[in-house]
N, C-alpha and C positions, 0 to 999 in steps of 0.2 A: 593441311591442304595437300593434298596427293594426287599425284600425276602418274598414270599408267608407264613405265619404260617405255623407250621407243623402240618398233621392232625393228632388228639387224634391217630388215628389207628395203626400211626408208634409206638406210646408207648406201646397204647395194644401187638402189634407184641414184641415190647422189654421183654415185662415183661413174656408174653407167653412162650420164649424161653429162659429165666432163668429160670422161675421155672423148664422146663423141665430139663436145665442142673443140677439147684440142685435136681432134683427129682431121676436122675442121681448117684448124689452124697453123696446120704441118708439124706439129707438137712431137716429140718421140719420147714425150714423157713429163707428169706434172710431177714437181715435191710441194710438199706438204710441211710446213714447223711448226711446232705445237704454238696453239692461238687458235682464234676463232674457226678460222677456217679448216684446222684441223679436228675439232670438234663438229663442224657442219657436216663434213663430210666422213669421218671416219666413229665420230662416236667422242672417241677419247676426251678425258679431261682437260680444259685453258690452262691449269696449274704450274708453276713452271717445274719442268722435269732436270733430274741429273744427269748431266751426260748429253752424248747428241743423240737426238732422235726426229729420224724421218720418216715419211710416209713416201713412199715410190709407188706412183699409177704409172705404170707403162702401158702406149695407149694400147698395142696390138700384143699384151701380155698380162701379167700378173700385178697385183697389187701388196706391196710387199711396204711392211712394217718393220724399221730400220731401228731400236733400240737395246737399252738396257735391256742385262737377263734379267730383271724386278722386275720389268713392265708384261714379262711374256702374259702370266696370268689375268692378268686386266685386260689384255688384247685378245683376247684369244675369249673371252667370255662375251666379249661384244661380238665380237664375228666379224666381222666385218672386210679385213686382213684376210686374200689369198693365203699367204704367206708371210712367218717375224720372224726376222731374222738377229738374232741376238746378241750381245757381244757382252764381257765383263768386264767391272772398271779395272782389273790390272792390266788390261791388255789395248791397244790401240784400235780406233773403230775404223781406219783407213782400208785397211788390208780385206777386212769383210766388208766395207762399200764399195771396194774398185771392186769385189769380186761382181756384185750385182749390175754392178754398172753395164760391167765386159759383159752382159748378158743381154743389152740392147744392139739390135743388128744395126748397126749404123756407124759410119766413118767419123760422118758429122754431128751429134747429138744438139738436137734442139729442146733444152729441159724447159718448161713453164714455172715460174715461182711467183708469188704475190712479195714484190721489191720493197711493200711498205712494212711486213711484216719479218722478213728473212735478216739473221744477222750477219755481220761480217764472215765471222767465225765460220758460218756454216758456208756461207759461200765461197769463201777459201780452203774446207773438205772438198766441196763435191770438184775446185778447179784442179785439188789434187792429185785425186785420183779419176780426174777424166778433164786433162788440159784442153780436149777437139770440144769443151760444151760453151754452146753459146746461150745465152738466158733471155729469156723474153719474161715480160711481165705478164701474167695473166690476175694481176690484181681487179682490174675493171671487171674481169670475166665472171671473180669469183662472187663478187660485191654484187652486181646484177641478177646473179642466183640466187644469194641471199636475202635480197632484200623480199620476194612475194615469199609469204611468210604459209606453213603449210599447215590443216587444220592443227593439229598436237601442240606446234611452237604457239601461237595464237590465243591457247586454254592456258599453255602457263605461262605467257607475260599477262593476261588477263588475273591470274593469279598473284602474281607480283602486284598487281595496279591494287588489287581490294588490298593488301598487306598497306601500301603506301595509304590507301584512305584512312586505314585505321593508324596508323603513324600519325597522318598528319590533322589529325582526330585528337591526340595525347600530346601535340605539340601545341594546338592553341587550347588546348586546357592549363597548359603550363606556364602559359601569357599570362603577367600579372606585375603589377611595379613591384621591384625591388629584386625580381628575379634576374636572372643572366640569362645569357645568350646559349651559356654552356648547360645549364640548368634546364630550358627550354629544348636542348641538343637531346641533352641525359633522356627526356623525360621520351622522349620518340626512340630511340634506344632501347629502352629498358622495355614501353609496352611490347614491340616485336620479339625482343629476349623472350619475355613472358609468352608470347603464341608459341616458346619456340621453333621461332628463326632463325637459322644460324649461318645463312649467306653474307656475302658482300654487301654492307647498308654504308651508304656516302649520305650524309648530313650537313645541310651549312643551314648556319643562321645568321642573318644575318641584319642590326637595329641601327634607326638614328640615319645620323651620318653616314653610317658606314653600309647604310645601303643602296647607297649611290651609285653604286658598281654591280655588274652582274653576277661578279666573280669573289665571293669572299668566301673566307673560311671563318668558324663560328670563335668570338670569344670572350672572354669575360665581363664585356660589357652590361653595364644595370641597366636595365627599360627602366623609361621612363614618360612620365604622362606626356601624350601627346605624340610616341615615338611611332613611327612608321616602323615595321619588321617582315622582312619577306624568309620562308621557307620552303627550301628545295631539299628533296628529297631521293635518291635512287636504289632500288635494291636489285640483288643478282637473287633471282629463285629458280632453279633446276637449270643451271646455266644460262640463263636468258635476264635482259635488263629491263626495266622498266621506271618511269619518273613521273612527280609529280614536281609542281612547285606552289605557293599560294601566297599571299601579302595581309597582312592584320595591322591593326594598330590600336594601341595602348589606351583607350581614351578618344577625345574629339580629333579628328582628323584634318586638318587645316583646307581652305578651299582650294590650294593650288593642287596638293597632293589630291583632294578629291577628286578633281576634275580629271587629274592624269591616271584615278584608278580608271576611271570610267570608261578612259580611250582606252587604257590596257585593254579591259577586259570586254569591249567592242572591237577588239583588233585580234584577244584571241580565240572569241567567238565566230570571226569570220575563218580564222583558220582552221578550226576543229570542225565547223559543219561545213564546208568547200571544201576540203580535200578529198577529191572522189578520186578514183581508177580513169588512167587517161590523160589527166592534167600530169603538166611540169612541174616541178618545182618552185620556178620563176615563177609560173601562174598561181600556187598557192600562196607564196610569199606576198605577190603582189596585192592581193588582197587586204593582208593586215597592214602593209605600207602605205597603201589609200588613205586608208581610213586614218593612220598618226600624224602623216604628211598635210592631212587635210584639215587636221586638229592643228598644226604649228607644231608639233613634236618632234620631228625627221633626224632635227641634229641629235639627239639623246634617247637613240637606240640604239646600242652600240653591241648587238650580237643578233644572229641571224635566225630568222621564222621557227626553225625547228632542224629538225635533223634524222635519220635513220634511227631506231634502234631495237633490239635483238639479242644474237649472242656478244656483243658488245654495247656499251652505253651508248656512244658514239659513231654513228656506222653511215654509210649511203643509203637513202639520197641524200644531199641538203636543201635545205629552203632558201635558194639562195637566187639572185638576180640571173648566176648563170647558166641554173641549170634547168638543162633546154629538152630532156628525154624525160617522154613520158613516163608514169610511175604505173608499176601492174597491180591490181587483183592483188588484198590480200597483203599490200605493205604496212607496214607497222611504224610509227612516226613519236617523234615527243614536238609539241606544237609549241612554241612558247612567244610569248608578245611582253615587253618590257620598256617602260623608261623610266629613263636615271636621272634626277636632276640633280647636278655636283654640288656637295654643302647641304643639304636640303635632304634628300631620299629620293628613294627608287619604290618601282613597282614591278614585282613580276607573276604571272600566272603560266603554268602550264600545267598540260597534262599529255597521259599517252593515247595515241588514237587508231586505231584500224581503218585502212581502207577497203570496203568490203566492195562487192557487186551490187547491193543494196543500199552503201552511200557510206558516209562517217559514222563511228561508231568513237564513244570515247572508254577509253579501258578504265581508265579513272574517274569516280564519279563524285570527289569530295567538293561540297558547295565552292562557288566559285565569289557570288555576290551575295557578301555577308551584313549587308546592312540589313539589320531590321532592328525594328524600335527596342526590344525586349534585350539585346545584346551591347555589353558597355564597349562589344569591339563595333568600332563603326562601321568598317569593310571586312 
């Protein structure tokens, strides 16, 4: 599966339209630490890098890339970078960041950073060699930006979504007594090894009891008749994430558990077709809470509608009771609806979904309600 490069010009456009918001926002300059945001905007890889390395947007100057001499070549092929300014690991990188700094005309330095991303470390460089800087977050700012998603990002988390259907395609073929959890793990593994795939793939499986919770990690556990088993899925394909999740069971399925796939999966059917452009979050969510609450289920959901996602799993917006700003054109979502009954099992479904100008769109398209006569999985 291939995906054209993206050209320098979407970056330029990115960075164009930050400085103006911080230009906006009395800003004299945004930094950049490697992570998301400095892939959104400059190109570069999430990876974690040697050494410090920044990205300096000065709003009414230059754009200057703050790294290792290794990085120059990878920076400099993006384009993106006015200006890299280099340094080598024998030497301290202070003395070539106060130089750039002293090159902002200002007494008082107002730098912007994303606070939830930034570490100590670096934030005790930039107060060294420029003590007059005061720090604003512009985390909200950047997450807002990211979230309407542009046509290019859109084609490859939609690409990631087909990888996840066929994952999780190799994962209920794997379903069978006397398997594992870890066995059933292997087997969605190894088929995307085989297309190779060779990103970030997070896998839980998880059976029985121990899927009572939203949160497990997969293990040695034997299925067995009768076992409820839900699978979640996530892969990173050309820097971008996308998720599935789905629920089967071993055999005859008990009527309690039956009853609670059926809210699940009428609760995450309201979520994946209501999520248009324009609603809230709180409005999405509230949707799928109707509908559990009004089943008797309210107390054992115990994780939230969905959530952002992108060049991270986990991103803005959330589906969450509080949030109250509307969502643009073009966001990109993992929908998900579940309940846990403790002792007993869980149930979970999701998938990832577009919100277009045209309406919901689901990026993942692997069956959701698996009962049919001819299959010994009930759901």
């Amino acid at each position: 599966m291939s995906t054209t490069p993206v050209d320098q010009r979407v970056y330029l456009g990115r960075i164009e339209r930050l400085r103006q918001q911080a230009r906006d926002e009395g800003w004299h300059a945004v930094v950049l630490v490697p992570g998301a945001n400095m892939r959104y905007y400059t190109g570069l890889p999430q990876h974690l890098y040697q050494g410090t390395v920044l990205a300096l947007l000065v709003v009414d100057g230059e754009s200057v890339l703050f790294a290792p001499g290794y990085m120059e070549a990878a920076a400099t092929r993006i384009g993106s970078m006015d200006k890299i300014v280099t340094y080598s690991h024998d030497e301290s990188p202070d003395s070539a960041l106060a130089g750039l700094v002293s090159l902002i005309e200002s007494d008082r330095l107002r730098f912007a950073l994303d606070f939830r991303s930034v570490n100590l470390a670096t934030l005790e460089l930039l107060q060294s060699v420029a003590p007059e800087m005061v720090y604003e977050d512009a985390g909200a700012l950047m997450a807002r930006a990211r979230m309407a998603k542009e046509h290019h990002e859109v084609r490859v988390i939609a690409e990631a979504a087909r990888l996840l259907d066929i994952g999780m395609e190799s994962g209920q073929r794997a379903i069978r007594e006397a398997a594992t959890e870890v066995e059933v793990h292997n087997a969605i593994e190894d088929a995307l090894r085989r297309l190779g795939f060779s990103g970030q793939m997070i896998v839980c499986v998880a059976s029985g009891e121990r899927s009572d919770r939203p949160h497990m990690a997969t293990s040695t556990r034997t299925l067995r008749p009768g076992d409820v088993l839900w699978i979640d899925i996530a892969v990173e394909h050309r820097g971008y994430f996308a998720r599935i999740a789905r629920t089967f069971v071993l055999g005859q399925m008990s009527a309690e558990l039956a009853e609670v796939y059926q809210v699940v999966l009428a609760a995450q059917q309201a979520l994946r077709e209501g999520a248009n452009p324009g609603m809230t979050g709180a409005q999405i969510q509230s949707r799928a809470a109707a509908i559990v609450h009004k089943r008797g289920f309210g107390d054992h959901c115990s994780h939230k509608a969905g959530h952002g996602i992108g060049l991270e799993l986990y991103e803005q917006p959330e589906l969450v009771p509080q949030a109250d700003e509307p969502l643009p054109e073009n966001t990109t979502l993992c929908v998900e609806a579940g309940i846990y009954l403790p002792a007993i099992g869980g149930v979970k479904i999701a998938d990832s979904v577009g919100m277009f100008a045209e309406g919901s769109c689901s990026l993942t398209r692997f069956r959701r309600n698996l009962s049919t006569p001819k299959s010994k999985y009930v759901v």
